[in-house]
N, CA and C of each residue as an Amber inpcrd file, in Angstrom:
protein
   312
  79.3260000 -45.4380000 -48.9700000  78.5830000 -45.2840000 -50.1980000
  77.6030000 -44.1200000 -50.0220000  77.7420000 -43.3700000 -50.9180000
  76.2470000 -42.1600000 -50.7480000  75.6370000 -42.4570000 -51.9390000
  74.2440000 -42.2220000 -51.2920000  73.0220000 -42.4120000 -51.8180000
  72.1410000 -40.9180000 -52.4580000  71.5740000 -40.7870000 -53.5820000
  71.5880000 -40.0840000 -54.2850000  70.3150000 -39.6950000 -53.6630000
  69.7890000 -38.1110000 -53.2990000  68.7760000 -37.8820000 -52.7580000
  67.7770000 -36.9620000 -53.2960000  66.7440000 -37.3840000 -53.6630000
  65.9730000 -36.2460000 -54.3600000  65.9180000 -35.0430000 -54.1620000
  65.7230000 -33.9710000 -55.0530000  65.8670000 -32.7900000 -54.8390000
  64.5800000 -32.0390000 -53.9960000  63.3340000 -32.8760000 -53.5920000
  62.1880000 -32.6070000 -52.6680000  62.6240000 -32.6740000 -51.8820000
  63.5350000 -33.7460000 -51.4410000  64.2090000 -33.7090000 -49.9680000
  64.6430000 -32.9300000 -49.7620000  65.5280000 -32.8920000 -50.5160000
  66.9610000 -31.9300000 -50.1240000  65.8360000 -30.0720000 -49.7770000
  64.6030000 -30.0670000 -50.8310000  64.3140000 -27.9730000 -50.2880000
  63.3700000 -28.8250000 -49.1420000  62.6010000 -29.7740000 -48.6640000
  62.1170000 -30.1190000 -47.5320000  62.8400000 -29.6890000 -46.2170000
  64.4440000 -30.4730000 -46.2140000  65.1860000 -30.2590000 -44.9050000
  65.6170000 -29.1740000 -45.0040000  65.9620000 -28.4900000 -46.3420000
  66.4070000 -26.9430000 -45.9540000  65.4270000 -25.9490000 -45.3060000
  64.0110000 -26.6340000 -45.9150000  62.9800000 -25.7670000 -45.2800000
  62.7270000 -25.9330000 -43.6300000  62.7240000 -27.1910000 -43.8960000
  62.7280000 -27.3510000 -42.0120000  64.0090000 -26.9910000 -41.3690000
  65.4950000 -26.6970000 -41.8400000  66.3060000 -26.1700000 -41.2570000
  66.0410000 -24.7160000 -40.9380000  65.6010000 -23.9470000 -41.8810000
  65.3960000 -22.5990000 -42.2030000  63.6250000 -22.0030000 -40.9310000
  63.0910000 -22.8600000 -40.9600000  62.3260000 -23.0410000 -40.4080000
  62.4700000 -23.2030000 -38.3130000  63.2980000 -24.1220000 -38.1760000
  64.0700000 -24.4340000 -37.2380000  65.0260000 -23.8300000 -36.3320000
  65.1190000 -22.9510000 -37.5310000  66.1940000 -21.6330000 -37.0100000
  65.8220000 -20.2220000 -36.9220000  64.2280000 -20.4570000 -37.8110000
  63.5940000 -18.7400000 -36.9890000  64.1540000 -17.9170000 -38.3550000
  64.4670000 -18.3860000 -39.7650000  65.1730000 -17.4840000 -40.4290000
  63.5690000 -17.3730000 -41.0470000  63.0910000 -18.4000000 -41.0280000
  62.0320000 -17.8170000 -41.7110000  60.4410000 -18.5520000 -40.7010000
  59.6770000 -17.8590000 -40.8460000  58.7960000 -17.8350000 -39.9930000
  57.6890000 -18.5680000 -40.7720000  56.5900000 -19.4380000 -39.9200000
  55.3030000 -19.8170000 -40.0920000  54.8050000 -19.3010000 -40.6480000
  54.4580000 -17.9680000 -40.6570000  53.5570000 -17.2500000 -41.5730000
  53.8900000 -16.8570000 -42.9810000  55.3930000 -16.5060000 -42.9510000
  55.5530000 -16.5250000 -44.4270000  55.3960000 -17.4510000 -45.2550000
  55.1560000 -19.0290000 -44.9200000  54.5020000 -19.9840000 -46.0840000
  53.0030000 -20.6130000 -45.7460000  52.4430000 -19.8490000 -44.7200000
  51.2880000 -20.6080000 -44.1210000  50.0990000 -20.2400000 -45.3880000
  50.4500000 -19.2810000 -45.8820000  49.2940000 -19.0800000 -47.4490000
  49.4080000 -19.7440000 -48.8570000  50.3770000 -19.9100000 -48.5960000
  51.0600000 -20.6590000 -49.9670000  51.0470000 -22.5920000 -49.7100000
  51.0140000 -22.8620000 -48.0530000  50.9200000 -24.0970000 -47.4830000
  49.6610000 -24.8350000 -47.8470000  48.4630000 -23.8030000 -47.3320000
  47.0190000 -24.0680000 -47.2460000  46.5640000 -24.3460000 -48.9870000
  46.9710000 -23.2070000 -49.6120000  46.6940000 -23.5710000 -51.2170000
  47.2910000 -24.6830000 -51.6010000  48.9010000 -25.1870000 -51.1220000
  49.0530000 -27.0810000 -51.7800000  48.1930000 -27.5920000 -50.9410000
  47.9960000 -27.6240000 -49.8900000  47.4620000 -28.9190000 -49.0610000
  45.7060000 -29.0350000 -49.7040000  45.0790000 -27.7940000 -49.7890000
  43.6960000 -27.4590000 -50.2560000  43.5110000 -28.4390000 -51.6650000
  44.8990000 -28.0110000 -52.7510000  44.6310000 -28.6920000 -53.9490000
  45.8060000 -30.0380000 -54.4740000  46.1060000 -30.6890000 -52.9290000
  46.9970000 -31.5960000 -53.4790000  46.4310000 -32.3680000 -54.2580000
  45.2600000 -33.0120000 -54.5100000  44.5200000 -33.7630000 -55.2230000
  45.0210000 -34.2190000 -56.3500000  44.5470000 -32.0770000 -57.0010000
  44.7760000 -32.2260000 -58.3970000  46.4020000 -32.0520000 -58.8950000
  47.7480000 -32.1120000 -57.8080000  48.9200000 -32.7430000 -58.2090000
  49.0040000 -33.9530000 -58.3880000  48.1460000 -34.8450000 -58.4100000
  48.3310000 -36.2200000 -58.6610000  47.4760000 -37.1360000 -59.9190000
  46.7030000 -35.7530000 -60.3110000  45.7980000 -36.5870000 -61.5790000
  47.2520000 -36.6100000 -63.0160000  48.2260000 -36.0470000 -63.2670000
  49.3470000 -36.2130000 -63.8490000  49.7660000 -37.7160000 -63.8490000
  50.1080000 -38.1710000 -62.4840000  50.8760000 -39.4300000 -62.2290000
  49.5960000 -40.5450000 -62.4200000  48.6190000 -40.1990000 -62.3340000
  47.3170000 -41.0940000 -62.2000000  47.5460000 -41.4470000 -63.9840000
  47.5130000 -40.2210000 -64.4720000  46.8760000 -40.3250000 -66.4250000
  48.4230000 -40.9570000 -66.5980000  49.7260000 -40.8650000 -66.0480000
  50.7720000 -41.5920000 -66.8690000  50.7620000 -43.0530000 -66.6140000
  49.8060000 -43.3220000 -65.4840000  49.5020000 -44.6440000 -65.0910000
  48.8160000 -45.1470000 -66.2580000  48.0480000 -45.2090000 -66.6850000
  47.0220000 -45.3110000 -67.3440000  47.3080000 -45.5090000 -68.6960000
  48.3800000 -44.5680000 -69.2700000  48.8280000 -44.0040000 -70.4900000
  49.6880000 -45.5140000 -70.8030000  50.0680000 -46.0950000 -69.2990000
  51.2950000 -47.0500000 -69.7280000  50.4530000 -48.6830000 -69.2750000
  48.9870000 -48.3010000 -69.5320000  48.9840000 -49.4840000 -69.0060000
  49.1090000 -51.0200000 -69.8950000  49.4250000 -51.4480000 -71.0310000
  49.4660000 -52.2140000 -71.6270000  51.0880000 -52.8080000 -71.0980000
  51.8490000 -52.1130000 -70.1730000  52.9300000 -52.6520000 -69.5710000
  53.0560000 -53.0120000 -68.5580000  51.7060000 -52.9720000 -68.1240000
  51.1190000 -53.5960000 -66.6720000  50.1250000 -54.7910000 -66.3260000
  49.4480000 -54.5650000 -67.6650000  48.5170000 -54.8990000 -67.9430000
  48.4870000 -56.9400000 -67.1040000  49.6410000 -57.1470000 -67.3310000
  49.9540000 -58.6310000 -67.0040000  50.2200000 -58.8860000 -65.8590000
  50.8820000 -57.8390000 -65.0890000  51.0890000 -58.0480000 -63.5770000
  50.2310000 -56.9280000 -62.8370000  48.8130000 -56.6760000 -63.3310000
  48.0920000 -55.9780000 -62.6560000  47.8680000 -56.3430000 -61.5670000
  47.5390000 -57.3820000 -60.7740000  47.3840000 -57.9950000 -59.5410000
  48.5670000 -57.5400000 -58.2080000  49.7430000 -57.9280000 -59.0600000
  50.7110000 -57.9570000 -58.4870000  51.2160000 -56.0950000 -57.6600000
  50.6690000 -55.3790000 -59.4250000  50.7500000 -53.9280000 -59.2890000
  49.6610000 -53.2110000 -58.2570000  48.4870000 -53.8530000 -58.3080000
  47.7280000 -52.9710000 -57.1070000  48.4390000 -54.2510000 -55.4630000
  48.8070000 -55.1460000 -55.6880000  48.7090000 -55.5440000 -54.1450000
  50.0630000 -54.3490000 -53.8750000  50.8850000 -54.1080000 -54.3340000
  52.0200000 -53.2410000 -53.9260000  51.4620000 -51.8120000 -54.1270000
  50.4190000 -51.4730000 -54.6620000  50.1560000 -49.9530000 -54.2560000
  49.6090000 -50.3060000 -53.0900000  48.5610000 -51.1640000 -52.8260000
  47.8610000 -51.3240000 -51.8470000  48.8930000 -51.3460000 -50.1820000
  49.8880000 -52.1010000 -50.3620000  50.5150000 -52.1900000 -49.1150000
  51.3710000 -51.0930000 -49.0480000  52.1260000 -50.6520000 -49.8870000
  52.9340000 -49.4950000 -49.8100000  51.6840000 -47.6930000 -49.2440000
  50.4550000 -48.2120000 -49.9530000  49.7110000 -46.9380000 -48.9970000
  49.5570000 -47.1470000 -47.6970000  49.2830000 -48.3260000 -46.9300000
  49.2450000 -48.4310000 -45.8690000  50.0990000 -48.4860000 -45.0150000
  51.4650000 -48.5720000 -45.4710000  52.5800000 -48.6840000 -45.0370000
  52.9510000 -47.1590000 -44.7430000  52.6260000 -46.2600000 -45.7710000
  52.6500000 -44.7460000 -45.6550000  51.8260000 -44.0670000 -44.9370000
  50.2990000 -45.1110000 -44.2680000  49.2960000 -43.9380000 -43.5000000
  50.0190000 -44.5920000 -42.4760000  50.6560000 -45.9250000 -42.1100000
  50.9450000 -45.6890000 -40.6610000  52.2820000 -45.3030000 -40.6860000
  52.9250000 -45.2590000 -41.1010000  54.5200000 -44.1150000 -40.8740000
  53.5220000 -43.0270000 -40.5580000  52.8730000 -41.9130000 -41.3190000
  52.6790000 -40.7260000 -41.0510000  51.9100000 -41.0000000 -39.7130000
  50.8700000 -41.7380000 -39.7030000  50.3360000 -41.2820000 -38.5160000
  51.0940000 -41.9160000 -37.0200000  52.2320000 -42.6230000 -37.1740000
  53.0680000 -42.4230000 -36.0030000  53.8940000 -41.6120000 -35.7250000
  54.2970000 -41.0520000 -37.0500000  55.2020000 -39.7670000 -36.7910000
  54.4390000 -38.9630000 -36.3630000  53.2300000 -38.1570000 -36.5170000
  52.3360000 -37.4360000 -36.2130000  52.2240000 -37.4470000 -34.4970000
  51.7470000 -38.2980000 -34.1580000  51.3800000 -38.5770000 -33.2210000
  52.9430000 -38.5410000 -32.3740000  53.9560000 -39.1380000 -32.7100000
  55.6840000 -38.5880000 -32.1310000  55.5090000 -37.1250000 -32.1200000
  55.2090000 -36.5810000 -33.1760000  55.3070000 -34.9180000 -33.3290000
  54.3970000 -34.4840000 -32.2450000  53.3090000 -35.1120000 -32.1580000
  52.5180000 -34.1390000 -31.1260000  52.9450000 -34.0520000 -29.8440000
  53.0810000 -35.7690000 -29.3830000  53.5970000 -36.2160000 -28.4300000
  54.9760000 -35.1620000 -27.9700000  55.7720000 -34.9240000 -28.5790000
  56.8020000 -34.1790000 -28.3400000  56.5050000 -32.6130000 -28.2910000
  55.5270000 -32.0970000 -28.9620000  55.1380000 -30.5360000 -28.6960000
  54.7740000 -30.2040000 -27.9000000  53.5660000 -31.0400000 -26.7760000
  53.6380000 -31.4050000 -25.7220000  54.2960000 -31.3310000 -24.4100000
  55.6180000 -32.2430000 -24.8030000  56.4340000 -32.1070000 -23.8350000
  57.1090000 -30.9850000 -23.4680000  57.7320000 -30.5640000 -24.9080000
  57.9270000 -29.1780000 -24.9850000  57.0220000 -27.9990000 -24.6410000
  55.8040000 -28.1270000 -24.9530000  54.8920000 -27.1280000 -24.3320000
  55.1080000 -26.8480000 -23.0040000  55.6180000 -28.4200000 -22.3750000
  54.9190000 -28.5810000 -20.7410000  55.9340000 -28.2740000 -20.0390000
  57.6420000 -28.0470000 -20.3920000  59.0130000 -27.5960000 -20.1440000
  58.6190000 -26.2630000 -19.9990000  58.1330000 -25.4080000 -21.0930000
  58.2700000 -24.1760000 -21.1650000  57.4960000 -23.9450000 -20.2110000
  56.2310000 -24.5370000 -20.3110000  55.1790000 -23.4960000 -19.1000000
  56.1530000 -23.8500000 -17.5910000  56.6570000 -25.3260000 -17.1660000
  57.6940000 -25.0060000 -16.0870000  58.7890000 -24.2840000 -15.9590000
  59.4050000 -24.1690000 -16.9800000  60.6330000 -22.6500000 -16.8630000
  59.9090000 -21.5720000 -16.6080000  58.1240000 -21.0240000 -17.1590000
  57.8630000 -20.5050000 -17.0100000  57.2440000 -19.7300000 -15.2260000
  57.2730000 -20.8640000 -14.5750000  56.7460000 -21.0740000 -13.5630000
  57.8550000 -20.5460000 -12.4400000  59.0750000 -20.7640000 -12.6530000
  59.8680000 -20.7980000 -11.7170000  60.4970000 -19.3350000 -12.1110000
């Protein structure tokens, strides 16, 4: 069965393929990176106001609706911050390979 995959994904892994392979370099999105990350904020007051816009369809299982934002965010800071911490953990290692190839 295949599973239908968003199209964020799909330029994400191309970016990290493209990325991965040296076709395109750190610096060519590191200015354009800093400006989303600087104003991700205000990408989310959109999804916030359609919240809002719809709330008389929530209105009844509001309880129900924040305990599942509530666990699904926390569920998302610790995915990221174990992947993070995998990522570093592994740059690391890799750092510590190279400086020994470097050595010998």
């Amino acid at each position: 069965m295949i599973f239908p995959i968003p199209v964020s994904i799909v330029g994400i892994l191309i970016l990290l393929g493209l990325l991965l392979t040296r076709i395109i370099k750190i610096k060519h999105i590191e200015e354009i990176s800093n400006f989303f990350l600087k104003n991700m904020g205000f990408f989310f007051i959109a999804a916030g106001v359609s919240i809002l816009g719809k709330y008389q369809l929530i209105s009844n299982i509001l309880v129900q609706f924040a305990l599942i934002v509530l666990v699904t965010t926390l569920i998302t800071f610790a995915v990221t911050g174990l992947s993070v911490k995998y990522a570093i953990n592994l740059q690391n290692k890799f750092r510590k390979n190279d400086k020994n190839d470097r050595d010998l």
